[in-house]
C-alpha positions, 0 to 999 in steps of 0.5 A: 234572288237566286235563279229559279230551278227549271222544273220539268213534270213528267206524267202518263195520267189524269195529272193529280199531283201535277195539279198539287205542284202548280197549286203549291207553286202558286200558293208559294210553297215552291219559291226556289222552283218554277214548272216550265214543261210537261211532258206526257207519254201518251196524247190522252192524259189529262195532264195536257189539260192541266198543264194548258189550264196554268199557262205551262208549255207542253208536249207528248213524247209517245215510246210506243210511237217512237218505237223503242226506249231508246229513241224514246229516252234520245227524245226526251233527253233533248227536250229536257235539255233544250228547255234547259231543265234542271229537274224531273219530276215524275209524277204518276210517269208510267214508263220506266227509265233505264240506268243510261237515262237516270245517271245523266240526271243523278239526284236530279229525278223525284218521284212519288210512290203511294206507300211506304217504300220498301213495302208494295214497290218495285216493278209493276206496283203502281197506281190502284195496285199498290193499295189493293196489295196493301189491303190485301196484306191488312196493313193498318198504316200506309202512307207515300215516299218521295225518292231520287229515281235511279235505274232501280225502280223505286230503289233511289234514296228516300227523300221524304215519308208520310204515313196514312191510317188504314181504315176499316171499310177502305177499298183501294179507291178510297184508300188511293184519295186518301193517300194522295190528300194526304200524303202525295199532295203534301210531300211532293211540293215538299220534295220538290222546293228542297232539292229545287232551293238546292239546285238553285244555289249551286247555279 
């Protein structure tokens, strides 16, 4: 049996699709890949929780306590590093991490974006944001996007896409669950046992 890739999560929030990849471990879905740390950037989020909930080591890595990126990108590179991390994987990570971050990781970052990239992406679209702009737009199909993570944000190669149905009455609240049910909730395990199976054999 190949050695399990070390996966790190990385989250700001209530830890949603968190939640998706321990379930899909558990459930076997992520055989190549083993979720050994979390790491919050705020003491608050729900992910804490998520993570004590299933047995997984934890910590808070705070830019604004820390005082600047790059104190914080120094931190997180040597937590990352002494829990021998092969892989991040951001989800719902609201800070931004720059090019001197990402290219000590190349093709070793996913993230997930709730639509179809290029479409409502970039800086600053995140969150309910991203569905009130397609609302907005009158989209009628949405969807999700797994991709590497460079120092573009959401400009890293796309991985994997799912589409999700607009429907008639949807707010953006709505519209959010439904994208994560099912779009987020299924590419991200997906995601993460691809790259994982081939981090995994390269050890």
């Amino acid at each position: 049996m190949s050695v399990k890739t070390r996966i790190a999560v990385l989250v700001s929030g209530g830890g949603t699709n968190l939640q998706a990849l321990i379930n899909a471990e558990r459930a076997g879905k992520i055989p190549h890949g083993e979720i050994v740390l979390v790491v919050a950037s705020n003491a608050s989020a729900y992910a804490l929780q998520r993570a004590a909930n299933a047995g997984i080591e934890a910590c808070v890595i705070s830019k604004k306590e820390l005082g600047s990126q790059e104190r914080f990108e120094e931190v997180l590179q040597d937590t990352l590093c002494t829990h021998q991390i092969d892989l991040i994987i951001l989800a719902g990570f609201l800070n931004i991490l720059s090019e001197d971050f990402t290219r000590k990781w190349p093709e070793r970052i996913i993230n997930v974006h709730p639509s179809l990239i290029p479409s409502f992406c970039g800086k600053g679209m995140y969150g309910l944001k991203v569905h009130e702009a397609a609302l907005a737009k009158g989209v009628k199909v949405t969807g999700a996007t797994v991709h590497f993570v460079n120092e573009i944000p959401d400009g890293g190669t796309i991985l994997l896409q799912k589409a999700v149905y607009v429907q008639d009455g949807d707010t953006p609240e709505i519209l959010q669950r439904r994208v994560m049910e099912e779009a987020e909730w299924i590419l991200l395990p997906q995601a993460a046992e691809l790259i994982a199976e081939r981090i995994s054999e390269e050890k």
